[in-house]
N, C-alpha and C positions, 0 to 999 in steps of 0.2 A: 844350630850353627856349629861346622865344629870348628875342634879347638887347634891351634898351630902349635900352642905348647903350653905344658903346667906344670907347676913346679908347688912344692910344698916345703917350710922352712916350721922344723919339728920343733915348734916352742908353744907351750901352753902360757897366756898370759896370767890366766886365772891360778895353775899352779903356781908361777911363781912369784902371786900376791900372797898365796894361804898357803906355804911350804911348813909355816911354822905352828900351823894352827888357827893364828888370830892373820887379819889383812894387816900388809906391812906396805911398801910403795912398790912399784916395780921396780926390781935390783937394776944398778947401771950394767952390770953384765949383758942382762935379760937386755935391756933397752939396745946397748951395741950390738949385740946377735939380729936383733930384729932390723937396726938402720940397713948395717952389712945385708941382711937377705932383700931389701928393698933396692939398695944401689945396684946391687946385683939384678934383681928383674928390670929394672930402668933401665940396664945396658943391655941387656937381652928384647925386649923394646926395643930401643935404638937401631940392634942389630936386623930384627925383624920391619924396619920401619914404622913403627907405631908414631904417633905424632903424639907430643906431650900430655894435648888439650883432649886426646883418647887414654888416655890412663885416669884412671879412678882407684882410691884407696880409702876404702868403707870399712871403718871400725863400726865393733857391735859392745858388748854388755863389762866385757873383759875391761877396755880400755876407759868407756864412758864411766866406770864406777870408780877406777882407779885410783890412788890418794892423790898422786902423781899423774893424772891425766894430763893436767894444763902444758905438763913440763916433757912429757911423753911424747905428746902431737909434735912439741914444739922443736924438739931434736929431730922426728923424721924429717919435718917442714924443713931445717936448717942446712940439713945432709941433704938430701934429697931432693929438694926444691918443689915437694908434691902436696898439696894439702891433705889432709885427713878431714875426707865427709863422715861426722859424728851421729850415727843413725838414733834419735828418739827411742827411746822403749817400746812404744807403741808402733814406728814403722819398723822395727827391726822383725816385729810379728809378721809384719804384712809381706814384708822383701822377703820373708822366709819362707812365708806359708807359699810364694809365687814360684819360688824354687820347687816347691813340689808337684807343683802345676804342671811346670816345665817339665818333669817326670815322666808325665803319662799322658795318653792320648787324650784323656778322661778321669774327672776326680769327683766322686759324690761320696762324702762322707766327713769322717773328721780327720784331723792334720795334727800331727805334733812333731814338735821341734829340740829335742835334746840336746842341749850343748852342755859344756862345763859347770858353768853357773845357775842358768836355768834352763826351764820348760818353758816351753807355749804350745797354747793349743789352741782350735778354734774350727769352725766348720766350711767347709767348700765344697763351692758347683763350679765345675770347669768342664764344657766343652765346647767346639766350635769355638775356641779362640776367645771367650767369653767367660771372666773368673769372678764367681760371686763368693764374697765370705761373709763374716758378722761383721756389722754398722760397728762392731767395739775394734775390729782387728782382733789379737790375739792375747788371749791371758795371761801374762806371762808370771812363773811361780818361782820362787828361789829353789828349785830342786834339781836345778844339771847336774854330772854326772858326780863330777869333782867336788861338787859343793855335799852334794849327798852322802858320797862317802866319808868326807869329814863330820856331817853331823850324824851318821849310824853309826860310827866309830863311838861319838859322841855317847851315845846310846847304849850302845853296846856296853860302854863301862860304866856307865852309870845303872845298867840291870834293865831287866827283862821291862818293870813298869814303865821307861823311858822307851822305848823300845816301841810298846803300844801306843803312849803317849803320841808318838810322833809318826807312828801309821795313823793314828786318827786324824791327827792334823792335816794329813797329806790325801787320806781318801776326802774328807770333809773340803779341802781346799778345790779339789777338782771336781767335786758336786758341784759344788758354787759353781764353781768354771762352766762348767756345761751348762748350767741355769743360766750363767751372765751372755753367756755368745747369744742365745738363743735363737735354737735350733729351729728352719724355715717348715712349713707345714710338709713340703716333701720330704723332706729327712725326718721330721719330729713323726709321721705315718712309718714310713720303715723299722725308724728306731723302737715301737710300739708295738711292730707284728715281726717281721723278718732280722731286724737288726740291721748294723750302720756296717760301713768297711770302714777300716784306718789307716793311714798312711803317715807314717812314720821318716822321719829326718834327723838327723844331726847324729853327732860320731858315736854318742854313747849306742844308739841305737841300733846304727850301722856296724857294732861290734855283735852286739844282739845275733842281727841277723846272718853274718858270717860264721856263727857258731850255731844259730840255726841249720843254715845249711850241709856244717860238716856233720849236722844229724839227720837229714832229711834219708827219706826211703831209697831213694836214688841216688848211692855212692860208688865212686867218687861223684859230687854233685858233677855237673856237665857244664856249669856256667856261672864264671868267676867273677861276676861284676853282682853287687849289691842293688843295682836299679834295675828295678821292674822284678825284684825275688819278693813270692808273694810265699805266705804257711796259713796253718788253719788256727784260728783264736787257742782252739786247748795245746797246739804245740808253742805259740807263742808264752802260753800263761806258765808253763811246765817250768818252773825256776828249779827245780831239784835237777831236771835231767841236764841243761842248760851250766848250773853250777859245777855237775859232774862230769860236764866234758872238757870243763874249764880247765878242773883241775887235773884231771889225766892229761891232760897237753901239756903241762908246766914237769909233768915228769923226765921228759926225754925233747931233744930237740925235735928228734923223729915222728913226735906226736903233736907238734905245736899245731895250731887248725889257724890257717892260710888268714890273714888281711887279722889277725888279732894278737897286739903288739902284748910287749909285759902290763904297759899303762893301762891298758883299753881290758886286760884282761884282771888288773888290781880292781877296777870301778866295776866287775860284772855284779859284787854283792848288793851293789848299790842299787845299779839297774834291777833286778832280779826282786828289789825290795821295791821297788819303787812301781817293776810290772804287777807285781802282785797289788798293790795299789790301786793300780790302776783296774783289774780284774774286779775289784770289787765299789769303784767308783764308778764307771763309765755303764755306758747300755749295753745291749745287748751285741756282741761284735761278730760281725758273719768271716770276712779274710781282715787277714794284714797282710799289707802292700809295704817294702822299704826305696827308700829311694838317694840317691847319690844326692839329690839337687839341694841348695841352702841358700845363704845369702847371696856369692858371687854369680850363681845361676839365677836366682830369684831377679837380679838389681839388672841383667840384663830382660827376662825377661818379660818382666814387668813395664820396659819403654817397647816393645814392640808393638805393633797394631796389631788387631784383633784379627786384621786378615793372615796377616802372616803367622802368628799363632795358630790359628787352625790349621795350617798345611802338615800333612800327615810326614814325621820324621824320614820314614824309608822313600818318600816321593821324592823329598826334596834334599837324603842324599845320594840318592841316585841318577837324579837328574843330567847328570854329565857324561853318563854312561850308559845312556837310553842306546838301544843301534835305530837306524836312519827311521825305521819300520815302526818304533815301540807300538803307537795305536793299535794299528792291522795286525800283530800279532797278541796283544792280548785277545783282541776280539776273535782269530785262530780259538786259541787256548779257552776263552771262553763258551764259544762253542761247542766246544769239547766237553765241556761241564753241565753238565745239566744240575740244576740247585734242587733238586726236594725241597717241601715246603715245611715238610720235617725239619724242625732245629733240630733234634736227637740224633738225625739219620746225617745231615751236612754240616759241619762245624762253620758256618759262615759269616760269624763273629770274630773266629781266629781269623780262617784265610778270608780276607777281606777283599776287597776291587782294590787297597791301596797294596796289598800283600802281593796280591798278583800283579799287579804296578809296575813295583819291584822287581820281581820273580822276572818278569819281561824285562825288566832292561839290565839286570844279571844275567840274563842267558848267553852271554857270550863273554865275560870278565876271563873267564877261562880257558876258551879257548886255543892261547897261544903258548900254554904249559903243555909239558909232555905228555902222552895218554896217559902213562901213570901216574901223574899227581891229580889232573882237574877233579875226581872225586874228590878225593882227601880235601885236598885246597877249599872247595866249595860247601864241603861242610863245616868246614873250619870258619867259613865267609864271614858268621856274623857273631863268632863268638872271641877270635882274636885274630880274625882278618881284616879286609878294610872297613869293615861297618862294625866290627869291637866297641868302637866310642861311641859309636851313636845315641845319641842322649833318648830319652821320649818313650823308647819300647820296651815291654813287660817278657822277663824271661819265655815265655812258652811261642811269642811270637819269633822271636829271636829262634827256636829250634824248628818252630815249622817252616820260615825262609830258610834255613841250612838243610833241610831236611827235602824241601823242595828243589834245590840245589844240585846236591848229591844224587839225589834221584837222575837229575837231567844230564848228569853224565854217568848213569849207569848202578847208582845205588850200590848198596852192599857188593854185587858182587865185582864192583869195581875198584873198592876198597883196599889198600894194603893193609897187613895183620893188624898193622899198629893200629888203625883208625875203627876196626869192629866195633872195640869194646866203646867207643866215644858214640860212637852211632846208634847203639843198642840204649846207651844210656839215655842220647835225647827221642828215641822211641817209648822208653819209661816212662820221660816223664812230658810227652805230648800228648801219651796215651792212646789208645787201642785206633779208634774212629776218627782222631786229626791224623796218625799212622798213616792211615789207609787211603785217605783222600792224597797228603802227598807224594805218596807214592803215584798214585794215576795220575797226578797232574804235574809231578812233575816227569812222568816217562811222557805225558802229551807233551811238556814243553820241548823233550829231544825231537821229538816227532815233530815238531814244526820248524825247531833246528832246523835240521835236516834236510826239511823241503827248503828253507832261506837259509842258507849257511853263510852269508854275508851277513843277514838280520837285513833285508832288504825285500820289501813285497810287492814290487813294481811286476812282478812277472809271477809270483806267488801262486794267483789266483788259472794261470795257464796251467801249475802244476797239481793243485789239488783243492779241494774245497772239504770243511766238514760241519757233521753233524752231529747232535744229538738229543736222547731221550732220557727220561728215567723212569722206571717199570716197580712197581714194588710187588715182591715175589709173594705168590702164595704161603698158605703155611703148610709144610712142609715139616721135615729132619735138621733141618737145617737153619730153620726162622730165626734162632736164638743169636746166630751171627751172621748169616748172609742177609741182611736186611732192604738188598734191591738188586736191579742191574740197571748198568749203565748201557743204553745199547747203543754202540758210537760205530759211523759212517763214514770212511775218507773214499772220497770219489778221486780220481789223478785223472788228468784232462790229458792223457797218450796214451802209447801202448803199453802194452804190459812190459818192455824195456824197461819202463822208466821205472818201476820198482824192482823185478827181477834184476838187472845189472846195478844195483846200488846200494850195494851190501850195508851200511850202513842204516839206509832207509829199513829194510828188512829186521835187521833188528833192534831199532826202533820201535815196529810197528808189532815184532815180538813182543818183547818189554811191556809196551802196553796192553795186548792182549793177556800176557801174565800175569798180571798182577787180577786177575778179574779170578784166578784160578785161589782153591782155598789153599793148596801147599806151598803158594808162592806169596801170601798174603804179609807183610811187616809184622803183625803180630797175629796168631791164631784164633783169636780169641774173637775178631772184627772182620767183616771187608763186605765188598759186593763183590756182585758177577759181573763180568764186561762181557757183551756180546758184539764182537766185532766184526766189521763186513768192510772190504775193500773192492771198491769199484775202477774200471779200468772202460776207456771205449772201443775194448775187445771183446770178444765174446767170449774168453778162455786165456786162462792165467796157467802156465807152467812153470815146474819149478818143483825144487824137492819139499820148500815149504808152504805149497800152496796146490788146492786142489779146485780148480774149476767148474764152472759149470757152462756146459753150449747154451749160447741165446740167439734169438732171429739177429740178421745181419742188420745195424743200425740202432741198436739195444744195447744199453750200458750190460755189462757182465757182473753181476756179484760174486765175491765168492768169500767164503769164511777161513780163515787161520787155521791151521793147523800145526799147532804150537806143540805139541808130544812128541816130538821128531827125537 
């Protein structure tokens, strides 16, 4: 669902119970700041039409503990006219762990939720719209971010024996934890041989992983949003490299690393104390996943039906920008593709049927920009274009829609200077063999352009039809990266006009043939062969780029590319 507007009002309540050490009430300060930011969303509401009886205001651990609770609600209630829904300890697990749900297409593993005060953690199956977790909800432990750091300060002066003291406590507490969720026999098998995935939430975390990322392999990262960034357990555990980037950003403004404030980056010792912890509490962990989603994502969607939870993010928000055609031209585009039954060889977990869904009803957003933007624009599409917000999708999906994009209007060499280096970057890190495929598939998507430049296929089929195959090549000099060919057939139901006068089509149908060539390949290291044939119901194709062959009269004509011009 997206969002029309959000807004954030920078008050920690937790800080400013324990500013002094010990919990004190919430200051009247603290409390006017917070009524003003509420009056304020309620007129914003109002402006956007919202109806009273649709606003919901869900306090969690901050306010429910508070000395001053009673008196806290009751000033919003008084200002404001809005009740304050007081979430249980127990469902503030469950509305959180749902928010991570909300996250990702797919969630098999363990879930935890950092906040200020505390942790929770707990185990989830989510897919098909369908979220299973533990019979208990979620464990929740006095260790959030703010809390922690006040008692390793704690520690810290009290000496090195307090110190241990109070990592034992906190590995031993999340043992328990894990024993008390208990883990279902599908997870408790994985966690046994292969190891668990973890999916991580709340801000402490969410600092975590923005400082992950300004260290990842792939700098500048390429994609600025924290949902759907996934690293590998030993760069997650890595608290010294993590600690030392912290503080080299605190030297210069120039060096500050993007989405991690002075607060978020005061509480990294905490965190850091606290991941090591958990490195040595938990199973065995294969990735970690971070994700945006929490309570207010969680509390929506946790009332949805299970139907509408399964519908794939990028389907349904594209759906308004399908052109008239979407069906018949995936089914073009999929023709085009031939799947190996090799995972290794076809990435077809990334590019999915709801990927190319997509891909098909983006084919023409761009269109009505100048030639020289719709590249750029289209790579940009989903990473702070119109699909930036979109909740649900994991970084590498998000680069292979832009990257299929970009291609459809020309790739790389359609690109202004500025945009290479952006492009190069999410070639990094889609890596060599998702590289490759969208590349072909998204120069077949121009290529269907092309033939429907309305995005209408009422007449489509008058002007070309296709095919194809897939071939796995001998071995060869070459095994080690050309690992197939694609042998792809566009038959065109006229003369040869119809491609020779249509310069566009033409190099279209370059592009695709190109990319089957290994010096035109996205990265060197990967590709197939494309063996392309263009059929025509002549018997002979002229033209500078195109060499014919004579056939009996009433015999389609094939003829091959000749793309080295």
């Amino acid at each position: 669902m997206p969002a029309l507007y959000q807004d954030r009002a920078g008050i920690s309540l937790f800080s400013a119970q324990w500013s002094t050490g010990e919990q004190q009430p919430i200051p009247e300060k603290t409390i006017q700041q917070v009524v003003f930011a509420l009056q304020r969303f309620r007129a914003t509401c109002k402006d956007f039409g919202v109806k009273d009886e649709s606003i919901r205001l869900i306090a969690t651990e901050a306010t429910r503990v508070a000395l001053n609770s009673k008196e806290f609600t009751s000033e919003i209630k008084s200002s404001t006219g809005i009740d304050v829904e007081m979430l249980p300890k127990e469902e503030e697990g469950r509305i959180g762990a749902h928010g991570i749900a909300s996250s990702f297409i797919k969630v098999k593993g363990l879930v935890m939720d950092l906040g200020g005060g505390s942790t929770q953690i707990t185990w989830m199956l989510s897919e098909d719209g369908e979220v299973r977790m533990s019979e208990k909800g979620s464990v929740s432990m006095p260790y959030g971010a703010a809390a922690l750091s006040i008692r390793l300060d704690e520690a810290n002066h009290a000496g090195k024996k307090a110190v241990e003291e109070l990592r034992r406590e906190i590995v031993n507490n999340f043992k328990s934890a894990v024993t008390d969720i208990n883990l279902p026999p599908e997870l408790q098998g994985e966690a046994d041989e292969s190891g668990l995935a973890l999916y991580l939430s709340g801000g402490g975390f969410r600092g975590w992983g923005f400082v992950l990322m300004s260290q990842h392999p792939v700098q500048p990262y390429p994609i600025p949003i924290i949902n759907g960034f996934k690293t590998t357990p030993a760069a997650f555990k890595d608290t010294e490299m993590v600690q030392a980037a912290v503080h080299a950003s605190q030297n210069t403004e120039e060096d500050s690393i993007f989405r991690v404030s002075a607060r978020r980056a005061s509480q990294v010792p905490a965190v850091a104390f606290l991941v090591s912890c958990l490195a040595e509490a938990l199973p065995t962990i294969t990735n970690v996943h971070f994700c945006q989603g929490g309570v207010r994502e969680g509390s929506l969607y946790s009332t949805l039906p299970p139907k509408t939870r399964a519908e794939h993010p990028l389907v349904v928000a594209t759906s308004a920008i399908a052109p008239h055609s979407a069906p018949k031209l995936l089914e073009l585009i999929q023709a085009a593709t031939p799947l190996p039954s090799d995972s290794s060889t076809f990435p077809g977990a990334l590019i999915s049927t709801s990927v190319l869904t997509a891909f098909v009803r983006s084919l023409y957003v761009h269109a009505s920009l100048l030639k020289d933007l719709r590249a750029a624009a289209a790579l940009r599409y989903t990473v702070s274009g119109q699909l930036a917000g979109l909740h649900g999708i994991g970084h590498m999906t998000r680069a292979a829609l832009a990257l299929l994009l970009c291609e459809r209007w020309g790739g790389r060499g359609s690109l202004p200077p500025s945009d290479e280096d952006f492009y190069t970057r999410l070639l990094q890190l889609v890596g060599a063999k998702v590289a490759w495929w969208c590349a072909y598939i998204g120069r077949v998507g121009a290529l269907v352009a092309e033939m429907c430049p309305a995005g209408v296929v009422g007449a489509a089929q008058d002007v070309a039809t296709i095919t194809s195959s897939w071939k796995k090549l001998a071995k060869g000099p070459h095994e080690s990266v050309a690992g197939g060919e694609v042998k792809l057939e566009v038959a065109f139901r006229g003369n040869e006009d119809v491609v020779l006068l249509a310069d566009a089509l033409q190099k279209a149908l370059k592009l695709v043939d190109k990319v089957g060539k290994r010096k035109h390949w996205p990265r060197p290291e990967f590709g197939h062969e494309v063996d392309l044939k263009v059929f025509t119901e002549e018997g002979k194709l002229k033209g500078k780029r195109w060499k014919g062959k004579e056939m009996q009269d009433g015999q389609a004509g094939a003829t091959d590319m000749d793309m080295d011009d």
